[in-house]
DRENPA-3360 file (N, C-alpha, C; in nm, 2 decimals, always signed):
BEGIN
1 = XXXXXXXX = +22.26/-3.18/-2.85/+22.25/-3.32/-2.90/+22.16/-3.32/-3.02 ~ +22.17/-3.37/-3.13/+22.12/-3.38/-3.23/+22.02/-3.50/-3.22 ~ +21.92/-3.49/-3.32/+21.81/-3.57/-3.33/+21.80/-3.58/-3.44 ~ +21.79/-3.78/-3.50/+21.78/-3.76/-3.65/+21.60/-3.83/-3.66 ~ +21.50/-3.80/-3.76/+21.34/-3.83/-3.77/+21.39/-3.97/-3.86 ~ +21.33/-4.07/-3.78/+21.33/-4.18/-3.84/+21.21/-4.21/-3.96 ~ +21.27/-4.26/-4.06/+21.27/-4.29/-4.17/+21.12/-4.41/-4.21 ~ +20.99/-4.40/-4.25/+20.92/-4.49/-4.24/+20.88/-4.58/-4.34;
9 = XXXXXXXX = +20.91/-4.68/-4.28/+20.90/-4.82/-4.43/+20.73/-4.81/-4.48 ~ +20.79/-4.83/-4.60/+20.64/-4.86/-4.66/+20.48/-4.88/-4.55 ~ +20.53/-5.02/-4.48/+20.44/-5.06/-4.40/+20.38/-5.00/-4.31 ~ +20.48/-4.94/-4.30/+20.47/-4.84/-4.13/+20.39/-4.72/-4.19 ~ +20.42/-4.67/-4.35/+20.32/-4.54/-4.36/+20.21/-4.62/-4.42 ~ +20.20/-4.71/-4.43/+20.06/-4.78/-4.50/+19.98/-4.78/-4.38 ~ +19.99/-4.82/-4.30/+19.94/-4.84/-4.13/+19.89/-4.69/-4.11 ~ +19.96/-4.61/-4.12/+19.93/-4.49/-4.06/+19.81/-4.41/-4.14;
17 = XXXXXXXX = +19.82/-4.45/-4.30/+19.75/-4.36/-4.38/+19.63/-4.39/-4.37 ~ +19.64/-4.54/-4.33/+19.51/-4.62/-4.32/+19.41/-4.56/-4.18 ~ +19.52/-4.58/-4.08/+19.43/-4.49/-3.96/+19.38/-4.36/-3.99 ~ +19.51/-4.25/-4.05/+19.44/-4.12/-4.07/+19.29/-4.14/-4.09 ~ +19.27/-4.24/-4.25/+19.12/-4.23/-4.29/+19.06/-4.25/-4.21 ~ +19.08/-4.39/-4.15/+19.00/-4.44/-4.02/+18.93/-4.34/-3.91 ~ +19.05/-4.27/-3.88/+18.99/-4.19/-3.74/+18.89/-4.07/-3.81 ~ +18.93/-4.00/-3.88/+18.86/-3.91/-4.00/+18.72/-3.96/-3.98;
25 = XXXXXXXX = +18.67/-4.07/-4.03/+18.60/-4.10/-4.04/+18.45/-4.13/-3.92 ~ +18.58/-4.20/-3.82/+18.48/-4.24/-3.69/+18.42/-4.14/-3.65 ~ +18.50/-4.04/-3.59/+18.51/-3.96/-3.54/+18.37/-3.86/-3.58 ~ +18.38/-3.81/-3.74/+18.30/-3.76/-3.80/+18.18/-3.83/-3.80 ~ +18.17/-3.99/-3.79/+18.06/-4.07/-3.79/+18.02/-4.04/-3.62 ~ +18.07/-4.06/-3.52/+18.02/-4.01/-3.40/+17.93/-3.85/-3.43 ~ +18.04/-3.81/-3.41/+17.97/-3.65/-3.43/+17.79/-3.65/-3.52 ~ +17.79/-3.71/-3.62/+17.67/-3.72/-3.72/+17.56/-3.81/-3.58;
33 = XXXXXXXX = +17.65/-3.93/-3.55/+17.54/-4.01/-3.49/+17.47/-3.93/-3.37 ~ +17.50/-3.81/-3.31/+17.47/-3.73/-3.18/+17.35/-3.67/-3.24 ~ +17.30/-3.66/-3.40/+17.14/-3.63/-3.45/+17.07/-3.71/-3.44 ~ +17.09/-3.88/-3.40/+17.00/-3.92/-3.41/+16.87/-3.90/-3.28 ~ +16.75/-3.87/-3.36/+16.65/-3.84/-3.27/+16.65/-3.69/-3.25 ~ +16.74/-3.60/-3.32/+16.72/-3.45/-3.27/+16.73/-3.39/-3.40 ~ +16.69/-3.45/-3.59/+16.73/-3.42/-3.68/+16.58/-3.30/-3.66 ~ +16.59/-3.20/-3.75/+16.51/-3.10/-3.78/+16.38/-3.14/-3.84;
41 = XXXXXXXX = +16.41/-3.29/-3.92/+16.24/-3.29/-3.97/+16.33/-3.46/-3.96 ~ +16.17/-3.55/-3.96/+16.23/-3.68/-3.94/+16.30/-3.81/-4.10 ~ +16.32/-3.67/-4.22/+16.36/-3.77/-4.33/+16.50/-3.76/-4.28 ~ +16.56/-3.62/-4.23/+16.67/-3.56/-4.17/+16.73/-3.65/-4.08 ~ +16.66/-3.66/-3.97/+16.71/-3.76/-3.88/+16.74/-3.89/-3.93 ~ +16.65/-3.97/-4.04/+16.73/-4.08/-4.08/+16.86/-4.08/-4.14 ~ +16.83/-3.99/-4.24/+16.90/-3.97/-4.33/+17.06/-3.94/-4.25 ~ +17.08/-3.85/-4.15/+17.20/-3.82/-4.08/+17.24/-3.96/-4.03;
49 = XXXXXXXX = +17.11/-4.01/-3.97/+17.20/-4.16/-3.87/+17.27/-4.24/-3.98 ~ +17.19/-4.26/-4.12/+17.24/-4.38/-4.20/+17.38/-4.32/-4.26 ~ +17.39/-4.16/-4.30/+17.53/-4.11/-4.34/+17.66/-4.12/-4.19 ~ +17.60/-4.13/-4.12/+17.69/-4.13/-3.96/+17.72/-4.33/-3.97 ~ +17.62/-4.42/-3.99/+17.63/-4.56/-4.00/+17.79/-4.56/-4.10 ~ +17.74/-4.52/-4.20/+17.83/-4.52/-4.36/+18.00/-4.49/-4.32 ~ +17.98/-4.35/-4.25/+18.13/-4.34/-4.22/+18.23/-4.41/-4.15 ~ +18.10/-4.49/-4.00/+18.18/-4.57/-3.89/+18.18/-4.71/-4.01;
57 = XXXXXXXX = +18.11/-4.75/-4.05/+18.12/-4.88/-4.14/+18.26/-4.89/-4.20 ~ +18.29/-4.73/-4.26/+18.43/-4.74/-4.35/+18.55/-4.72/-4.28 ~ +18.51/-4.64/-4.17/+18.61/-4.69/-4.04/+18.65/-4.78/-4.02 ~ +18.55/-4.92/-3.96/+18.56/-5.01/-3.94/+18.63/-5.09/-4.04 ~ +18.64/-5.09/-4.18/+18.65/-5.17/-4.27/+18.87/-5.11/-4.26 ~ +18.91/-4.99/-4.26/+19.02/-4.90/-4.27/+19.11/-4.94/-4.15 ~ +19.01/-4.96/-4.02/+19.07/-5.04/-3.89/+19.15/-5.13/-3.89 ~ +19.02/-5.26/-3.99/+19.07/-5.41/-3.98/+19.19/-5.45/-4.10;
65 = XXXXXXXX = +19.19/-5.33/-4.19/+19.31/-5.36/-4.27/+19.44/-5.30/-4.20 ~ +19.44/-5.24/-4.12/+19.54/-5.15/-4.06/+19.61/-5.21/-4.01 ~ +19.49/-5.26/-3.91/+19.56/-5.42/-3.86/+19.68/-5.54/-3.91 ~ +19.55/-5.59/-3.98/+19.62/-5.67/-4.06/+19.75/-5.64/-4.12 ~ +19.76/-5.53/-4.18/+19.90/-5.48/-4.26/+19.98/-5.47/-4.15 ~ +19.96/-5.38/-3.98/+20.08/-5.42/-3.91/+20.14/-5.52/-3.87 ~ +20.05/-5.64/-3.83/+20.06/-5.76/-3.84/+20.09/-5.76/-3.67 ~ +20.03/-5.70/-3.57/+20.11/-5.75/-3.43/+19.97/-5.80/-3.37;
73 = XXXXXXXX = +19.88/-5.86/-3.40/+19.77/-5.92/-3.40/+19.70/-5.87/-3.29 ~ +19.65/-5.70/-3.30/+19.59/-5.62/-3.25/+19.46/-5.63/-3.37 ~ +19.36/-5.61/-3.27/+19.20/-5.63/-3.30/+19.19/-5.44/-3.36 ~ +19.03/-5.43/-3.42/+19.08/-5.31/-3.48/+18.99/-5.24/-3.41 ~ +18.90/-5.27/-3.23/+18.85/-5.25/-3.14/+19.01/-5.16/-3.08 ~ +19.12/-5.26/-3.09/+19.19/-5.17/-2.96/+19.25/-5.04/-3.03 ~ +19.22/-5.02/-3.15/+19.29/-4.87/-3.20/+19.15/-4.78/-3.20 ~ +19.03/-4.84/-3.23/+18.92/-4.72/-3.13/+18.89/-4.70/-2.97;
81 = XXXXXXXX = +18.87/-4.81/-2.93/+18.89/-4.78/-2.77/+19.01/-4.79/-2.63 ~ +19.11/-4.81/-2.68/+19.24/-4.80/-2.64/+19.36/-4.73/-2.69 ~ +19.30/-4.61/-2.76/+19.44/-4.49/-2.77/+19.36/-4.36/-2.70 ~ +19.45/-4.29/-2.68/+19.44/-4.14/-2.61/+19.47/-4.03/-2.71 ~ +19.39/-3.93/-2.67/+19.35/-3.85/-2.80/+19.49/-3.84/-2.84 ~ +19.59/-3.80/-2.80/+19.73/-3.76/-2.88/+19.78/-3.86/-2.99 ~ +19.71/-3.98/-2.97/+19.74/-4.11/-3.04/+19.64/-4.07/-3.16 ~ +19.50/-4.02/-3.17/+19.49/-4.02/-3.27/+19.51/-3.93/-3.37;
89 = XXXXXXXX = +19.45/-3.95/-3.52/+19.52/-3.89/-3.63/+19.41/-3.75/-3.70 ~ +19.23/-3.78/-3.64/+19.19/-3.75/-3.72/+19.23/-3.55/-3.76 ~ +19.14/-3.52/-3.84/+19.14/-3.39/-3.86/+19.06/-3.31/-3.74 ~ +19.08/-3.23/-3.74/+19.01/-3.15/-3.59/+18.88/-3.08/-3.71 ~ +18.87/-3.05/-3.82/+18.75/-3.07/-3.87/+18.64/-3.16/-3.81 ~ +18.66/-3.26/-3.80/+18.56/-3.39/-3.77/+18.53/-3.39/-3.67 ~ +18.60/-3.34/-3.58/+18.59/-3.34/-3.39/+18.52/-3.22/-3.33 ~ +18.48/-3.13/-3.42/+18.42/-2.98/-3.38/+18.34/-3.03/-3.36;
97 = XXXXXXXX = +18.21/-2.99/-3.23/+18.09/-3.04/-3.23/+18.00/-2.96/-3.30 ~ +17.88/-3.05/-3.31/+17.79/-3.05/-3.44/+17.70/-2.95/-3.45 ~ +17.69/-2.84/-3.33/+17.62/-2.74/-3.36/+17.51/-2.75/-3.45 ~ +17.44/-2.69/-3.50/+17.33/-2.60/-3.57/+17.30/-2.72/-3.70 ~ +17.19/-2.76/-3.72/+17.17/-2.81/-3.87/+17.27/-2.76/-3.98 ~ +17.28/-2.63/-3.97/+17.35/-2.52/-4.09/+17.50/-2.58/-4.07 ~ +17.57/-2.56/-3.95/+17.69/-2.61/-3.92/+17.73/-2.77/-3.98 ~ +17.66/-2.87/-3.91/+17.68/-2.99/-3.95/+17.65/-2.97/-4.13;
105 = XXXXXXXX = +17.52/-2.96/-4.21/+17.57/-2.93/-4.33/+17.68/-2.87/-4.39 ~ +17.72/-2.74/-4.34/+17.84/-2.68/-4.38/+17.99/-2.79/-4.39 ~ +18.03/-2.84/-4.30/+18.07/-2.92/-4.28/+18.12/-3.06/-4.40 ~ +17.93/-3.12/-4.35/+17.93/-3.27/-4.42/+18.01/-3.20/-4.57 ~ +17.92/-3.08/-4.59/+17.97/-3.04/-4.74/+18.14/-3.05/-4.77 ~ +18.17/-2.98/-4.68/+18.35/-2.98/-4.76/+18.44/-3.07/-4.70 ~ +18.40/-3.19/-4.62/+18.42/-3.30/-4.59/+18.40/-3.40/-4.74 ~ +18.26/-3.40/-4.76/+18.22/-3.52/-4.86/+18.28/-3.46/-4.96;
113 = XXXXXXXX = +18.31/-3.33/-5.02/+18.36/-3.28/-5.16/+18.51/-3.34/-5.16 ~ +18.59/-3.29/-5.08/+18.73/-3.32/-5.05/+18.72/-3.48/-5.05 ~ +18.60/-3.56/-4.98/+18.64/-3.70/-4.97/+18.57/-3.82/-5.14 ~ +18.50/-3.72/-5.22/+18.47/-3.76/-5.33/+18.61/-3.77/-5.43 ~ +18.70/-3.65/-5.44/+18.81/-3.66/-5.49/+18.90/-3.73/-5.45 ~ +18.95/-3.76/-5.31/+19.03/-3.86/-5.26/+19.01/-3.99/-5.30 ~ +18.89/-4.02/-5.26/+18.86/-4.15/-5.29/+18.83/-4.21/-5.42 ~ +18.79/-4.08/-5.55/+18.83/-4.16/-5.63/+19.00/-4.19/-5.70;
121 = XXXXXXXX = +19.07/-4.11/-5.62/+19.22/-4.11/-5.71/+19.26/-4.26/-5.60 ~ +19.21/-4.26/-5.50/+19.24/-4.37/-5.38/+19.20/-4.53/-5.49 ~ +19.07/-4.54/-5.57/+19.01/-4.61/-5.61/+19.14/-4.66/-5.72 ~ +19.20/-4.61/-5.73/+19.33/-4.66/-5.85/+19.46/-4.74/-5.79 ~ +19.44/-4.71/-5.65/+19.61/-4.77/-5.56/+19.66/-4.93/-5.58 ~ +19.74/-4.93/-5.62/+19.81/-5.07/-5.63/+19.84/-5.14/-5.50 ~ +19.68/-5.14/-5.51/+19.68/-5.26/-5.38/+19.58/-5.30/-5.38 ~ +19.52/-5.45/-5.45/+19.39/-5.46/-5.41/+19.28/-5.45/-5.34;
129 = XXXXXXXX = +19.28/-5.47/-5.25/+19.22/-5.49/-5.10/+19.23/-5.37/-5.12 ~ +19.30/-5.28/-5.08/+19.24/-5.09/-5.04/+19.17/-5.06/-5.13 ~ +19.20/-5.07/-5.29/+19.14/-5.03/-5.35/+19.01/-5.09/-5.37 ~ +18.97/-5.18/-5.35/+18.84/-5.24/-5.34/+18.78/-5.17/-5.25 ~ +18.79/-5.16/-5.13/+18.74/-5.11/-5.01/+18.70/-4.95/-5.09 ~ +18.79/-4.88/-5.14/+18.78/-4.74/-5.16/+18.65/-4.75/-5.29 ~ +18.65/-4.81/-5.37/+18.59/-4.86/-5.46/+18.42/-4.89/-5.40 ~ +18.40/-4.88/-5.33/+18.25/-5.00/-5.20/+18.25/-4.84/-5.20;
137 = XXXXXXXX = +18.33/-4.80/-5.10/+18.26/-4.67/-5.02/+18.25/-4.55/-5.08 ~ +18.29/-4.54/-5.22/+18.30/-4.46/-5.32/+18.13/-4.40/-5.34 ~ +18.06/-4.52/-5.36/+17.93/-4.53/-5.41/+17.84/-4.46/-5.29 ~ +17.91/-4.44/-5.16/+17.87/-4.38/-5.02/+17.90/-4.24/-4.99 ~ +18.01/-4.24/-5.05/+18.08/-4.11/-5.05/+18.00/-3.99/-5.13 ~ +17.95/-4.03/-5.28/+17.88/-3.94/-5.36/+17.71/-3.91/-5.33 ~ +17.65/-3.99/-5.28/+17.54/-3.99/-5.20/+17.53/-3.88/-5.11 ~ +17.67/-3.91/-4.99/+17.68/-3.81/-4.88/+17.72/-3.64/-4.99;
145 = XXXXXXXX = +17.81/-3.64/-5.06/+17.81/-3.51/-5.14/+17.71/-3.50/-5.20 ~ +17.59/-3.52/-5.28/+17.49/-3.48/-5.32/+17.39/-3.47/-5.18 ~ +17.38/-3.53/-5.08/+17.33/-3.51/-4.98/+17.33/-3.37/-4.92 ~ +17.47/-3.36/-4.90/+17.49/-3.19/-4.83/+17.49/-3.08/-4.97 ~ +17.56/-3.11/-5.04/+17.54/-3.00/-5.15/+17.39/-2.95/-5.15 ~ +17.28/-3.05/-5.19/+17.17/-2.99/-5.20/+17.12/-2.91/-5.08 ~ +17.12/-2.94/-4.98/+17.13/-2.88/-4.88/+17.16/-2.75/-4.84 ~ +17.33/-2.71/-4.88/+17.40/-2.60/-4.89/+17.27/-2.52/-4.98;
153 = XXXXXXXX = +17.22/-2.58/-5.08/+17.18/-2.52/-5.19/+17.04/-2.47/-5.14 ~ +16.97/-2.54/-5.06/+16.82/-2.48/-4.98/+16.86/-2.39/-4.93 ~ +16.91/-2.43/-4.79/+16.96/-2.33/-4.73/+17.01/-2.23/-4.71 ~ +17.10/-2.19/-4.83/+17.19/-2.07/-4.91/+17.06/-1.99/-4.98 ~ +17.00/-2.07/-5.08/+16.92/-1.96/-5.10/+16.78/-1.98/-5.10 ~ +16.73/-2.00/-4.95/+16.61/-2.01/-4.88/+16.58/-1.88/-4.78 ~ +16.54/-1.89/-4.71/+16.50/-1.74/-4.61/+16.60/-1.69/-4.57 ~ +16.56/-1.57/-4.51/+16.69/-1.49/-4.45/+16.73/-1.58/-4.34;
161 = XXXXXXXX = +16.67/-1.64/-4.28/+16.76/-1.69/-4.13/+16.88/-1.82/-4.17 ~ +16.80/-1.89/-4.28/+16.87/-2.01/-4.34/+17.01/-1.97/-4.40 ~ +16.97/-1.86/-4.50/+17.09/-1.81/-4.52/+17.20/-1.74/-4.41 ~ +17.18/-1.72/-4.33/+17.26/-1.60/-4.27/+17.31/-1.73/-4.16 ~ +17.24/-1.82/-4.13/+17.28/-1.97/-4.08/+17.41/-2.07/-4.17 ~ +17.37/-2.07/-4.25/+17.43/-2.15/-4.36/+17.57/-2.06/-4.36 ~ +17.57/-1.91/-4.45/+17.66/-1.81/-4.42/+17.79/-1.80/-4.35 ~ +17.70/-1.82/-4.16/+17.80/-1.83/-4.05/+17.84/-1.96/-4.03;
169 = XXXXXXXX = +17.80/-2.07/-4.09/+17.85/-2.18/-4.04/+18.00/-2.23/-4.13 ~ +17.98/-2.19/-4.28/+18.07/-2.20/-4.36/+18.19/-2.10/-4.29 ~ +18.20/-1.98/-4.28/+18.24/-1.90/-4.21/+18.36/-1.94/-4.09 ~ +18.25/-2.04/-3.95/+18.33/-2.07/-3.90/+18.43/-2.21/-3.95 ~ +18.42/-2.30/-3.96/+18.44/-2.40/-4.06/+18.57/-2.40/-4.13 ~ +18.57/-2.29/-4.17/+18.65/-2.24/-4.27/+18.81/-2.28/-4.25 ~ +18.84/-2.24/-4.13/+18.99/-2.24/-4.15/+19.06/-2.37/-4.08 ~ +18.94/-2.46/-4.09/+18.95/-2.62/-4.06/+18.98/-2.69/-4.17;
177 = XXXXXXXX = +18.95/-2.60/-4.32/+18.96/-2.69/-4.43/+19.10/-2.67/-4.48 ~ +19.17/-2.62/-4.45/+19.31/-2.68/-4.49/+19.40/-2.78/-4.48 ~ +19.37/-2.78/-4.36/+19.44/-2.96/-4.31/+19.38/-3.08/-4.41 ~ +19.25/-3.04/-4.47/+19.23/-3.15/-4.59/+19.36/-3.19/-4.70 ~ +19.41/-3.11/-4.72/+19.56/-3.08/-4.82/+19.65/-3.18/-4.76 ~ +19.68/-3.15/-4.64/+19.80/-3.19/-4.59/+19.89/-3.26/-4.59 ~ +20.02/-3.31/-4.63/+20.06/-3.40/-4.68/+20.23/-3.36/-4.59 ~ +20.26/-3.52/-4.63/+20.41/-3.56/-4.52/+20.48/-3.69/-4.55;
185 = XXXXXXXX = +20.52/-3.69/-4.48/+20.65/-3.81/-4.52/+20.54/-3.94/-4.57 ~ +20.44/-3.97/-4.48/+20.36/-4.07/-4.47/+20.27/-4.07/-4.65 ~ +20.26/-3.95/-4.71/+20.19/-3.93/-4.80/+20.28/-3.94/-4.96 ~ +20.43/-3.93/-4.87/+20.51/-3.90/-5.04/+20.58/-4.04/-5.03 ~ +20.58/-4.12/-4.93/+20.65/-4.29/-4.91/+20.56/-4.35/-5.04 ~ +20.41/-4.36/-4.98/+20.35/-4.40/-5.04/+20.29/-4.35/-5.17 ~ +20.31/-4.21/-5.21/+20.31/-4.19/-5.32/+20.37/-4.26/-5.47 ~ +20.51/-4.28/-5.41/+20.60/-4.34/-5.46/+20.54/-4.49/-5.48;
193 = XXXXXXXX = +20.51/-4.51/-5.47/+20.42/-4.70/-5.42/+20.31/-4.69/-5.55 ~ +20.26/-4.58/-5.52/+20.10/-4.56/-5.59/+20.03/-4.60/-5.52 ~ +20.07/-4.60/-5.39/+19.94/-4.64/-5.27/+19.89/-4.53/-5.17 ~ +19.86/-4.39/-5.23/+19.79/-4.30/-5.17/+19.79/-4.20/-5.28 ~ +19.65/-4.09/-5.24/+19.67/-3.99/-5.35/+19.72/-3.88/-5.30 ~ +19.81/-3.79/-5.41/+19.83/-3.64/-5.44/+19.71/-3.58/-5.41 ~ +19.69/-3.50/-5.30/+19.60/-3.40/-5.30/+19.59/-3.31/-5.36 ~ +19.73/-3.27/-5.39/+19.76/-3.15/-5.48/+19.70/-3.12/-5.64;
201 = XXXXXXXX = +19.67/-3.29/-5.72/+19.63/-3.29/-5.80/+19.46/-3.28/-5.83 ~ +19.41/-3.28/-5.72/+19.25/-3.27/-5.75/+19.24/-3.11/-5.63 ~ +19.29/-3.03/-5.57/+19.27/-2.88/-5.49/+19.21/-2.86/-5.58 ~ +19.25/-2.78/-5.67/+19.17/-2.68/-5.77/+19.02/-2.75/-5.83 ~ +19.01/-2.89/-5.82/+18.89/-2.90/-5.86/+18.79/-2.93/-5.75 ~ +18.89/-2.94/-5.63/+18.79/-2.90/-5.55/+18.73/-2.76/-5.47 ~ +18.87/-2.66/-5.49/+18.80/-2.55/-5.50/+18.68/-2.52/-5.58 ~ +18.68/-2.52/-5.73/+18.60/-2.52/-5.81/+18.45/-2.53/-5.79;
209 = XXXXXXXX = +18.44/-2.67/-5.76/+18.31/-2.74/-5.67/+18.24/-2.66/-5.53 ~ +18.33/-2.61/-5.44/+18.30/-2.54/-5.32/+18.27/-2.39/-5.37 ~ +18.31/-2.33/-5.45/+18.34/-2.18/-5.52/+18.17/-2.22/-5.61 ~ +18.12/-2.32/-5.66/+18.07/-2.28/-5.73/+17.93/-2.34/-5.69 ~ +17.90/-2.43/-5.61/+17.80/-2.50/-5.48/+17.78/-2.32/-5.39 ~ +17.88/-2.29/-5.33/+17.86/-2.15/-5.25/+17.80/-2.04/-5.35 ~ +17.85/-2.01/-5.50/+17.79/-1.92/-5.57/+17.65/-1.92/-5.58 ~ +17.64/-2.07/-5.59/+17.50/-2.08/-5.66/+17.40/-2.08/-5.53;
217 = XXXXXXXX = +17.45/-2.10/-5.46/+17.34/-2.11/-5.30/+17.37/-1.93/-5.23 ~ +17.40/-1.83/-5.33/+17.39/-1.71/-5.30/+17.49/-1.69/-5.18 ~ +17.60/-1.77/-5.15/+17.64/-1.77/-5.02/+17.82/-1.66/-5.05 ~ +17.84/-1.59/-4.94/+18.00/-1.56/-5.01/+18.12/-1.66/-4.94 ~ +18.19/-1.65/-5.08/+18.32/-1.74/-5.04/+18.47/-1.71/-4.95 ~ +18.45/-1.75/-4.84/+18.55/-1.70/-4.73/+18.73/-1.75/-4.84 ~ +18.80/-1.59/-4.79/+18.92/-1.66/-4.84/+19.02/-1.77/-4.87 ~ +19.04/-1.85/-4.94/+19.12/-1.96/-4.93/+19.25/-1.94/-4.88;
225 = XXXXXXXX = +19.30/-1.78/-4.90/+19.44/-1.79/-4.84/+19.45/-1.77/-4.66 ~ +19.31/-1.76/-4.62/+19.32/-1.69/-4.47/+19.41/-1.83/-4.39 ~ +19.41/-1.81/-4.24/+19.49/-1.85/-4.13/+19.40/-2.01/-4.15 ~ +19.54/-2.12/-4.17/+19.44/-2.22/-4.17/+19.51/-2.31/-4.03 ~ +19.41/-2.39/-3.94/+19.49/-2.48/-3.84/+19.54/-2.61/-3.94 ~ +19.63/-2.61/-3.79/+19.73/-2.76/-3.82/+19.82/-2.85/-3.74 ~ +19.80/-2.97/-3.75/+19.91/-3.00/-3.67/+19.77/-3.18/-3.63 ~ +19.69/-3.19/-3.67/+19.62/-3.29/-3.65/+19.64/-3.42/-3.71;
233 = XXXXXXXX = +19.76/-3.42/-3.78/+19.77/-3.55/-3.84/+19.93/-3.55/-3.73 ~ +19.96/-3.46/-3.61/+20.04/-3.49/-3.55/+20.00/-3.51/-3.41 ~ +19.86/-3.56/-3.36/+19.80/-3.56/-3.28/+19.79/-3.47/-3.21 ~ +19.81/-3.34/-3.26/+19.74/-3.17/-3.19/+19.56/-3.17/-3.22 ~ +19.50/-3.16/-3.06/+19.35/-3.15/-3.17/+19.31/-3.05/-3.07 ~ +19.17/-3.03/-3.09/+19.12/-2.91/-2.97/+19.04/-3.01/-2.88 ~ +19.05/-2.91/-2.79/+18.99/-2.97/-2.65/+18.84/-3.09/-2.67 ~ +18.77/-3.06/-2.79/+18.68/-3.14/-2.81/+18.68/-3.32/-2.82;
241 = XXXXXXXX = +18.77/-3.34/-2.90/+18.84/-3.47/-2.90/+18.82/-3.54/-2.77 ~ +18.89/-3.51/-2.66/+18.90/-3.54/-2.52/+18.74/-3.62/-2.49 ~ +18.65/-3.53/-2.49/+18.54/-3.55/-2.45/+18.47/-3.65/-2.52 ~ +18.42/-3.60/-2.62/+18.41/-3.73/-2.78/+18.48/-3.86/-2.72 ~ +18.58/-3.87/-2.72/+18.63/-3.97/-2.66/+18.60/-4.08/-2.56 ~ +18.60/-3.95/-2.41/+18.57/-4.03/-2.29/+18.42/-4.08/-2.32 ~ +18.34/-3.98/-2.40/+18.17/-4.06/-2.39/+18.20/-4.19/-2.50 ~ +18.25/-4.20/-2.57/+18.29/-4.30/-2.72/+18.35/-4.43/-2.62;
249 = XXXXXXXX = +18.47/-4.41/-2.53/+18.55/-4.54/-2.50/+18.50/-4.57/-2.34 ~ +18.40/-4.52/-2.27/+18.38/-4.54/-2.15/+18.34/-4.68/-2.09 ~ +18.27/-4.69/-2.17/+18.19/-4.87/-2.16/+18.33/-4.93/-2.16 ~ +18.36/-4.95/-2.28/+18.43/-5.07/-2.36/+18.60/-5.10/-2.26 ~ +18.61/-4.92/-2.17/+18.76/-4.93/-2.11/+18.72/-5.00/-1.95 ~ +18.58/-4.94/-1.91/+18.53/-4.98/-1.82/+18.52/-5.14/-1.77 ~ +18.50/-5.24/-1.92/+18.50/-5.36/-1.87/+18.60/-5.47/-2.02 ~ +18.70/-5.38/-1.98/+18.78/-5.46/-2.11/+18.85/-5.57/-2.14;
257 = XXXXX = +18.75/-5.67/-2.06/+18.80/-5.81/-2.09/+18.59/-5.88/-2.11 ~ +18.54/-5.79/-2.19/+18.41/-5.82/-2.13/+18.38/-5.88/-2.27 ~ +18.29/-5.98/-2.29/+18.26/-6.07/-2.37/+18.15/-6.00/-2.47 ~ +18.17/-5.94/-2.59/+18.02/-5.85/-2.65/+18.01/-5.95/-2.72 ~ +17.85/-5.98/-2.70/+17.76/-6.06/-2.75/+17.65/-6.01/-2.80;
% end
């Protein structure tokens, strides 16, 4: 029996593109928010909660448009606390837990690089409203990459342990950063629109930036061609997700006609 892949209207990949970011985001804002109170020195600790605030904020903001654009007059509460992990989109980047100071920098780093170029080619989309939005959190976005860059940059070439910390965390990390690329029906609909970016056209300059942030922080640069995962913008994630989850939707599923005030 043959199977034909249905075909997605504008709307339908507008909705979707918009979650991708969304979940991307929460997700990695959860993970940041699990420092608060356990940051390494206490400018650290703020500093993580307010970059963890920033992400769920743009979440929030990516939610309520998602909404609105599907139009079946779903609140943008029930696409964080009423889907199951297969439902969502994020990258399995964002869902690894937060491990080691060195790790979570490693990370924020080639998260915020990759999301500095997106969001500015995003900042151009023939759509007001998104583009505005992308435009607001733009100004958040370069903060959080000068945030971790410098960082990469202590760490890398600060003591032996920092280094050899920093090192392994890029290391493991590593073959998470592909799925940043990733692109599909949902990415070339809208291409066509001018309502999402080519990733393909800013790679190399974000290689560039990672290649030359890791040079200078004495650090070596893991292969770009090695084994990279995938399958996260098809709701494959690692076992981590699940848990993230149940601690994230427990309350809210627990009493979900409950009046928050």
């Amino acid at each position: 029996m043959s199977t034909q892949t249905k075909t997605l209207t504008k709307k339908e990949a507008l909705f979707e593109y918009l979650v991708r970011l969304a979940d991307d985001r929460l997700i990695l804002g959860h993970r940041l928010s699990e420092w608060c109170g356990h940051g390494p020195i206490l400018e650290e600790d703020i500093a993580l909660a307010n970059v963890a605030l920033d992400y769920i904020g743009h979440a929030a903001s990516l939610y309520e448009y998602a909404v609105e654009i599907e139009g079946e007059d779903r609140h943008r509460d029930d696409l964080v606390y009423f889907r199951n992990d297969v439902e969502f989109k994020n990258l399995k980047l964002t869902e690894l837990p937060k491990g080691d100071f060195g790790f979570t920098i490693a990370r924020q780093f080639l998260f915020a690089s990759f999301s500095y170029f997106l969001y500015t080619e995003l900042s151009e989309v023939e759509d007001e409203q998104f583009a505005g939005m992308v435009k607001k959190h733009l100004k958040e976005v370069k903060y959080h990459l000068r945030h971790s860059r410098e960082w990469v940059l202590r760490l890398g070439d600060g003591t032996e342990e920092s280094h050899e910390r920093i090192q392994d965390s890029i290391d493991d990390v590593w073959t998470y950063v592909g799925e940043l690329f990733y692109q599909d029906e949902v990415d070339e609909i809208l291409q066509e629109h001018n309502l999402a970016a080519d990733t393909e056209t800013f790679k190399e300059e974000w290689k560039e930036l990672v290649v030359d942030t890791l040079e200078e922080a004495t650090l070596e640069v893991p292969d770009f061609d090695q084994f990279m995962v995938e399958g996260s913008r098809q709701g494959l994630h690692t076992e981590h997700l699940g848990h993230l989850l149940a601690e994230m939707q427990h309350l809210r599923r627990s009493y979900p006609d409950g009046n928050w005030q």
